[in-house]
C-alpha positions in Angstrom: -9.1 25.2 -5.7 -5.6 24.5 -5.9 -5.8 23.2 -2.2 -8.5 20.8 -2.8 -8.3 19.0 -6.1 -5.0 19.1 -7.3 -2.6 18.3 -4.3 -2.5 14.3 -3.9 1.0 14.3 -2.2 -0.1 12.4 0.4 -1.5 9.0 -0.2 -4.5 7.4 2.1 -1.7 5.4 4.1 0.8 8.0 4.5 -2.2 10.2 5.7 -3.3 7.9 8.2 0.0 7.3 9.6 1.3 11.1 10.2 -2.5 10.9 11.8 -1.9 7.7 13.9 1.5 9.2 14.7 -0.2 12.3 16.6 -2.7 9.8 19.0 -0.4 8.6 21.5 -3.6 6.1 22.2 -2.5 4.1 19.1 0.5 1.4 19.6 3.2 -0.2 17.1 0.9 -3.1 15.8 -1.9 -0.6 15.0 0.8 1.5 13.1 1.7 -1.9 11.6 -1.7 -3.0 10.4 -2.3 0.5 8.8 1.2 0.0 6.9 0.6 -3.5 5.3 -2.9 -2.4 3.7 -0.8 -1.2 1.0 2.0 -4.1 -0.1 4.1 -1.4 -2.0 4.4 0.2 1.0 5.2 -2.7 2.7 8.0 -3.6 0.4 9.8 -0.1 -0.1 9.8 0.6 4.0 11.7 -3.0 4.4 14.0 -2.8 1.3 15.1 1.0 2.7 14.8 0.0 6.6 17.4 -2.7 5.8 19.4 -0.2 4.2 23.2 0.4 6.2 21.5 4.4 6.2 18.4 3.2 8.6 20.2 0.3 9.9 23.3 0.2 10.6 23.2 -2.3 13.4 22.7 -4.2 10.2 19.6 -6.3 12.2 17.5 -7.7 9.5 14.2 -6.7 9.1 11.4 -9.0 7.2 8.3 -7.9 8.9 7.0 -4.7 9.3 6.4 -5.6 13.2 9.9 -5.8 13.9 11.1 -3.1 11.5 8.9 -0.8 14.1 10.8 -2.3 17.0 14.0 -2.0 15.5 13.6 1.5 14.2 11.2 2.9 15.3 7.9 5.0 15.1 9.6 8.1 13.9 11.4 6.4 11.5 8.9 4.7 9.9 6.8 8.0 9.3 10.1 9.9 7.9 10.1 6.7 5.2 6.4 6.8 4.4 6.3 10.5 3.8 9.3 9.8 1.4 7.1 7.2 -0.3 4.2 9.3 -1.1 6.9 11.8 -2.9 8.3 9.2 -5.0 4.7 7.9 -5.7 3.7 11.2 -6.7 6.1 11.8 -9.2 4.5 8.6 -11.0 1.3 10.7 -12.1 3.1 14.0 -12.8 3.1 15.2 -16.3 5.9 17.3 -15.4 7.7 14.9 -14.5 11.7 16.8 -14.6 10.4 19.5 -12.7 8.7 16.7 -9.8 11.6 14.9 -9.9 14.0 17.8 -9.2 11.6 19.5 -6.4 11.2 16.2 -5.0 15.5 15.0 -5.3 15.7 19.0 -3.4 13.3 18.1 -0.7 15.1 14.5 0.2 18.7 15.8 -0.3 17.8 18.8 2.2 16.2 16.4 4.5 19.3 14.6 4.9 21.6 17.4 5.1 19.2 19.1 7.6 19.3 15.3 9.6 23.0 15.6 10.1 22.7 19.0 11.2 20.7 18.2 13.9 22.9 15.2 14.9 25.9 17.1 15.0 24.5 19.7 17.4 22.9 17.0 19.5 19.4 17.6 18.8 17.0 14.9 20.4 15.0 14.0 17.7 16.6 14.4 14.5 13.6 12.7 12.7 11.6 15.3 13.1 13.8 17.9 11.5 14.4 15.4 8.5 10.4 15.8 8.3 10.5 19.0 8.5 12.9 19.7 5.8 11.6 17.2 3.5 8.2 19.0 3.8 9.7 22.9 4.0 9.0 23.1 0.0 5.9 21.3 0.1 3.9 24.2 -2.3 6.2 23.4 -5.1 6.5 19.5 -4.4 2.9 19.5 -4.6 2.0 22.1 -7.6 4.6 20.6 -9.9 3.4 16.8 -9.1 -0.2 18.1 -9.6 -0.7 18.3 -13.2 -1.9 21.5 -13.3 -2.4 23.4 -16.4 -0.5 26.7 -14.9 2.8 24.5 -14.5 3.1 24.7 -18.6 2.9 28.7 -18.3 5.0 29.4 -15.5 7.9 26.6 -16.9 7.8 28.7 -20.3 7.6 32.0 -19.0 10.7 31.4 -16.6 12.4 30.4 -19.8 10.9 33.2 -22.3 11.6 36.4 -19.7 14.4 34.7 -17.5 12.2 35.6 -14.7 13.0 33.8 -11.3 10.6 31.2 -10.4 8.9 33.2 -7.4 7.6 36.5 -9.8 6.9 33.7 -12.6 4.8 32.2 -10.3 2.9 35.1 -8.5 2.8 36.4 -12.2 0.3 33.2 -13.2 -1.2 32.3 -9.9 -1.5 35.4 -8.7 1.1 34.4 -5.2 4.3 32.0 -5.1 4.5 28.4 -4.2 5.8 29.1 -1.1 3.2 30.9 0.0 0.9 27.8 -1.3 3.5 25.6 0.8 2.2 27.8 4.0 -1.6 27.1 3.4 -0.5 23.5 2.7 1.0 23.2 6.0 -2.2 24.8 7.8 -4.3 22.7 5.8 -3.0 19.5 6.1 -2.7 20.6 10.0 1.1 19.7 9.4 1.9 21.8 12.6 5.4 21.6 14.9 8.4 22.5 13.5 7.4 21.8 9.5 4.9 24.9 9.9 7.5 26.7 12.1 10.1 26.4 10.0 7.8 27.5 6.9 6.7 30.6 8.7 9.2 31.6 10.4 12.7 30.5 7.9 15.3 33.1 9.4 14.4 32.2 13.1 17.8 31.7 15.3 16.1 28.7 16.6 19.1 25.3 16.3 16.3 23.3 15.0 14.5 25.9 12.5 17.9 26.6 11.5 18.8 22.9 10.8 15.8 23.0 8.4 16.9 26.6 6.5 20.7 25.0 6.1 19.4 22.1 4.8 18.2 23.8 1.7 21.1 26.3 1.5 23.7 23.5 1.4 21.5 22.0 -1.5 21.1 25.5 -3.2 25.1 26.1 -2.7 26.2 23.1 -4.5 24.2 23.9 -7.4 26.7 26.8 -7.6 29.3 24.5 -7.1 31.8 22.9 -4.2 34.6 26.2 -4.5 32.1 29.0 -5.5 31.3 31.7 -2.9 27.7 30.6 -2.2 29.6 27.4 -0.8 32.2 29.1 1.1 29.9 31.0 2.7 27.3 28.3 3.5 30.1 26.7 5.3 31.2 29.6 7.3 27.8 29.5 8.5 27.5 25.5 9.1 31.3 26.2 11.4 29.4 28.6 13.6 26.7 26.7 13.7 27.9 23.5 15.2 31.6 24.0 16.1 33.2 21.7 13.4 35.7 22.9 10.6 34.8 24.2 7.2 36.5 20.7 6.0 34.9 18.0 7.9 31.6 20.2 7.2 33.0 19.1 3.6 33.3 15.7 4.2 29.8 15.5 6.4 28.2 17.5 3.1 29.8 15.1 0.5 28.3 11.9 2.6 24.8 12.6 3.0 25.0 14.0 -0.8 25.9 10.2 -1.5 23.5 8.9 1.2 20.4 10.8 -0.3 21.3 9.8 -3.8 21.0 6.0 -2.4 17.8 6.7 -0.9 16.2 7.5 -3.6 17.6 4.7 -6.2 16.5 2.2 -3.0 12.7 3.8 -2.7 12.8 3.7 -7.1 13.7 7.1 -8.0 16.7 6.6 -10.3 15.2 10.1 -12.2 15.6 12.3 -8.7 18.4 10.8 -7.9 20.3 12.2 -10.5 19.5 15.9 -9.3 21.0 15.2 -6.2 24.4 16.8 -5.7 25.0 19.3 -8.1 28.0 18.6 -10.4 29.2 15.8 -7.3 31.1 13.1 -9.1 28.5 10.5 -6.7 25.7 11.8 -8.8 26.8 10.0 -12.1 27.0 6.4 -10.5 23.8 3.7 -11.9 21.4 1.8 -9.6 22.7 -1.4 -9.4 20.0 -2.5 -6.9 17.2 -5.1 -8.4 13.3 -5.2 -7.3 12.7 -8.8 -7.1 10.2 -9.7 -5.3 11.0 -12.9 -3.2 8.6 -15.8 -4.4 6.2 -17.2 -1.7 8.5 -19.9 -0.1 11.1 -17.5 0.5 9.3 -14.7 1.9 7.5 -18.0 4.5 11.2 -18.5 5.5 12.4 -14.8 6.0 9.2 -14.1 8.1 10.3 -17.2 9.9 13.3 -16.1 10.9 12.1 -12.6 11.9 10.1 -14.6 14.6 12.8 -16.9 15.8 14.8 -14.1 16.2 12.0 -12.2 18.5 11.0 -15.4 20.6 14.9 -16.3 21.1 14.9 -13.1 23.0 12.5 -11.2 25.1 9.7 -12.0 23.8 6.2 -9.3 23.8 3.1 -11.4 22.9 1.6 -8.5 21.2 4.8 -8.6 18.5 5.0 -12.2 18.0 1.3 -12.6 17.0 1.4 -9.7 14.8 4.2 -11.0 13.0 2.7 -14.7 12.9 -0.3 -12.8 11.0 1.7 -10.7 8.8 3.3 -14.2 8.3 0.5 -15.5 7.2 -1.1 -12.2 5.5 2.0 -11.9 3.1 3.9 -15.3 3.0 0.8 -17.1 2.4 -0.9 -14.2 0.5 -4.1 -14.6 1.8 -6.4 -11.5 1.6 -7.8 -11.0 5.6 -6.0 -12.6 8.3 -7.6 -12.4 12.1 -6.5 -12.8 15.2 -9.1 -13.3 18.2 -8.7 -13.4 21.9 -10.9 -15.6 24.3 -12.9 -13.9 26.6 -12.1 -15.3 30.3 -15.9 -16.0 30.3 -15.2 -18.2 27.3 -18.4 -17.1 25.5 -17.0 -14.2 23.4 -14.0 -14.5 20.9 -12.5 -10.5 20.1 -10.5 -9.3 17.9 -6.9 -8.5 18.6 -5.0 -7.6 15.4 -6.5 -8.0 11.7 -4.6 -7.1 8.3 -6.9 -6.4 4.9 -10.1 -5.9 6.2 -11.7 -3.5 4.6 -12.9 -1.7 7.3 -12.0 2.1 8.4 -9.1 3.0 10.0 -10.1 2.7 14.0 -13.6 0.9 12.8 -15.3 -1.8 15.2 -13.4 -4.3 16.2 -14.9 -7.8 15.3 -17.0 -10.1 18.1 -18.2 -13.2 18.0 -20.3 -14.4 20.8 -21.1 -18.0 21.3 -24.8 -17.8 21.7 -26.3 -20.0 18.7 -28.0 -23.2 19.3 -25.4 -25.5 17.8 -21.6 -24.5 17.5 -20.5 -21.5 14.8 -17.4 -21.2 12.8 -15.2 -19.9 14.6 -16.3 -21.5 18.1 -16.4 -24.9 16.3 -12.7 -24.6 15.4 -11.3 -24.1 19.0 -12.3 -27.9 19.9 -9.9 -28.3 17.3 -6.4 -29.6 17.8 -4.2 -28.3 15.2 -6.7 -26.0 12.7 -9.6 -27.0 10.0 -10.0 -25.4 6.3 -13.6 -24.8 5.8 -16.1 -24.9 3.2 -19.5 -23.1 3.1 -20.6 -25.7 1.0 -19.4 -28.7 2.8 -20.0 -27.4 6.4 -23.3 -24.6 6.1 -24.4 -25.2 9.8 -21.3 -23.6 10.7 -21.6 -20.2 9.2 -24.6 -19.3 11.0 -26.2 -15.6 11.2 -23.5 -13.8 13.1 -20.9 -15.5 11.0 -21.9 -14.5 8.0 -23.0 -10.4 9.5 -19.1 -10.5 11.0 -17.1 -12.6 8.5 -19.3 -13.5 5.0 -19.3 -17.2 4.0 -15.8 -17.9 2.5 -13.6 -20.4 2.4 -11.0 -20.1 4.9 -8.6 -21.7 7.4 -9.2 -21.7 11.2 -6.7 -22.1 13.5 -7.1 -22.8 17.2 -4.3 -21.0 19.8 -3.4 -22.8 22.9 -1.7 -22.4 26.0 -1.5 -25.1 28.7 -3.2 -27.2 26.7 -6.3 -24.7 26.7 -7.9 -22.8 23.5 -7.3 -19.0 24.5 -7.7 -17.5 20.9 -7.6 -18.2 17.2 -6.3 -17.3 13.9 -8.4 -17.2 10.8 -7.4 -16.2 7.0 -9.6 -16.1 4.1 -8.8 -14.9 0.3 -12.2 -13.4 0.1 -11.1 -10.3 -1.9 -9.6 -11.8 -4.7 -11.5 -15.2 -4.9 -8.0 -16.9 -5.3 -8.5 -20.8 -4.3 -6.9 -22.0 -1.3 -4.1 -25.2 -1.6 -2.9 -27.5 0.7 0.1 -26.2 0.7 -1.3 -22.8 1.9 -2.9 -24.8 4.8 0.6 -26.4 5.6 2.3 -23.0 5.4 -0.4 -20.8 7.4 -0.9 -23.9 10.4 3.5 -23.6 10.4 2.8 -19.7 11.0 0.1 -20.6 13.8 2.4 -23.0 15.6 5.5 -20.6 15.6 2.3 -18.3 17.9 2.1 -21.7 19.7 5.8 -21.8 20.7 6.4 -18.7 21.4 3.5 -18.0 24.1 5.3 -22.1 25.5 8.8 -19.9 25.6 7.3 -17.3 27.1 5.5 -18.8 30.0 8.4 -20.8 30.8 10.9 -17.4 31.0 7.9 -15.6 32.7 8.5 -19.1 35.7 
């Protein structure tokens, strides 16, 4: 029961991404569309991929598309599984206990991180993970708002009774043992479930995971106590460094962690990071403002030039012209079609908001009709048309209306030599917002940046 109802760690993005993440089939822009679904999302992986902790080329990241380039796959998942923590604390009722399970999990996973690049391990992502997931039973009992947390928090304080034999005493087994079905469960698998099964393995990356926690649990007892001392006489053995840059290491990723989670909005967790570290007592100074419309436009902007002044991959640019178009000129669905070489059959190539399942049908529109459709109409087009239902019904003809619905929308026609290959089309058919004329002018700017960039490219490709 426990398993079923009450354990919303994960949201329906995060999900879908550890999922995409285990089909090599899938590639970056699919990864991308899954990720701008959900605009908080969005905005907490850009404001933390920017961060000097995730980026210290210091290459600034305004899309999603090229936050994937620059950082990577890997990277991206570590940051949305630390999302749906910090979401989950939002609907905890026990909301000191989720905030100090959940400050454990990200200051182990950044401990256990450092570990593994100290002692050369090839993919230290994947030990962050599985740290940051190694407690998941207790993450995701005390975020649950069940009605056992109550009892087990008062009867650890009535009998003094440590938290394991409270909580086998209530539930009947401990949270770690919940943690372990969890894993299996949630088909977790790899090194999280190995690390959870098997803790005092001698494996270098198991044992990145185990340290991880111990360094966290040590602190707690504080920087000179014997807990410590010994934690760091394992930590020397472990990788070959002295017990005082271990120190040193320990006390940076304590202040790193604690920045990670003010930058993702957990000023509460970040407090239980550290222990009694001096770092722990400084305030987020760090501001959410969202950027209004005109400056996002301009940031996305420069993300582009950025990718077509260098080697430019058509599949990149076009997703970032539609993320472009998607965020900067907040328009609900954004499409991107490809001409067949028969020229009777436009196919999608990327779309953002439709509301469509992950890896559904990808839209087709043939050009079969008696007199010219929609989208068809608009590639005779030179620069793009904004269309009414209203004003223009011939044009939304049966399959326009099955595929698309009759909206107002803008249409814009891609070319390359002088020939239509493709188009772009936006509508704000969710919402029902109107569209402006400065939205056209903004979304045909995003549609010619796709128009310069496949010019640049043809002429580097000569």
């Amino acid at each position: 029961m426990l398993r079923v109802q009450e354990m919303p760690i994960f949201s329906n993005t995060a999900s879908h991404i550890y999922a995409y993440l285990d089909d090599r089939n899938k590639g970056a822009m699919e990864l991308a569309a899954i990720i701008l679904q959900d605009p908080n999302l969005t905005a907490k992986l850009l404001k933390v991929g920017n961060s000097p902790y995730y980026n210290p080329s210091k290459q600034k990241m305004n899309t999603i598309s090229r936050a994937i380039v620059v950082l990577g796959a890997e990277v991206i998942r570590e940051l949305t599984l630390a999302c749906s923590f910090f979401e989950a604390i939002l609907t905890s009722s026990n909301k000191e206990r989720a905030n100090r399970e959940i400050a454990l999990a990200l200051h182990a996973a950044v401990q256990a991180r450092e570990l593994a690049v100290i002692v050369g391990d090839t993919s230290p992502e994947e030990v962050f993970i599985a740290a940051l997931l190694h407690n998941i039973g207790h993450i995701a009992f005390w975020c649950s708002n069940n009605p056992q947390a109550r009892k087990i928090h008062e009867l650890i304080e009535r009998s003094g009774l440590r938290s394991s034999e409270a909580e086998k005493q209530v539930l009947g087994f401990s949270l770690r043992d919940l943690g372990k079905r969890l894993g299996k469960s949630w088909h977790l698998g790899g090194l999280i479930e190995e690390a959870m099964s098997r803790p005092e393995a001698a494996d270098s990356r198991i044992r990145a995971v185990t340290m991880g926690h111990k360094i966290c649990e040590a602190l707690k007892a504080g920087g000179d106590s014997a807990s410590m001392r010994d934690c760091l006489s394992k930590l020397a053995g472990m990788t070959g460094k002295t017990t005082d840059e271990l120190s040193e290491r320990i006390e940076k990723s304590t202040r790193q962690a604690i920045q990670i989670a003010r930058q993702f909005g957990a000023n509460d967790a970040s407090r239980f990071i550290g222990g009694g570290l001096a770092v722990a007592r400084a305030a987020d100074e760090e501001a959410d403002a969202k950027p209004d419309k005109k400056q996002l436009q301009i940031q996305i902007l420069q993300d582009i030039s950025s990718h077509i002044s260098g080697a430019i991959d058509l599949n990149v640019l076009f997703q970032m012209v539609l993320e472009g178009i998607h965020r900067g000129v907040e328009m609900d669905r954004t499409l991107f079609m490809l001409l067949t070489p028969d020229k009777h059959t436009l196919k999608e190539k990327f779309s953002l908001g439709w509301q469509k399942p992950v890896g559904g049908e990808k839209i087709q529109v043939h050009n079969s009709e008696a007199q010219a459709n929609l989208l068809f109409g608009a590639l005779n087009q030179s620069e793009g048309v904004w269309q009414y239902p209203d004003q223009q019904p011939t044009l939304y003809t049966a399959q326009i209306v099955e595929r698309i619905g009759r909206h107002p929308c803008f249409v814009f026609p891609v070319h390359a030599e002088n020939k239509a290959i493709g188009l772009i089309y936006c509508d704000r058919s969710i919402n029902g917002l109107p569209l402006s004329g400065e939205d056209f002018t903004a979304a045909k700017h995003f549609a010619k940046q796709a128009h310069i960039g496949l010019t640049l490219y043809r002429m580097k490709a000569h």
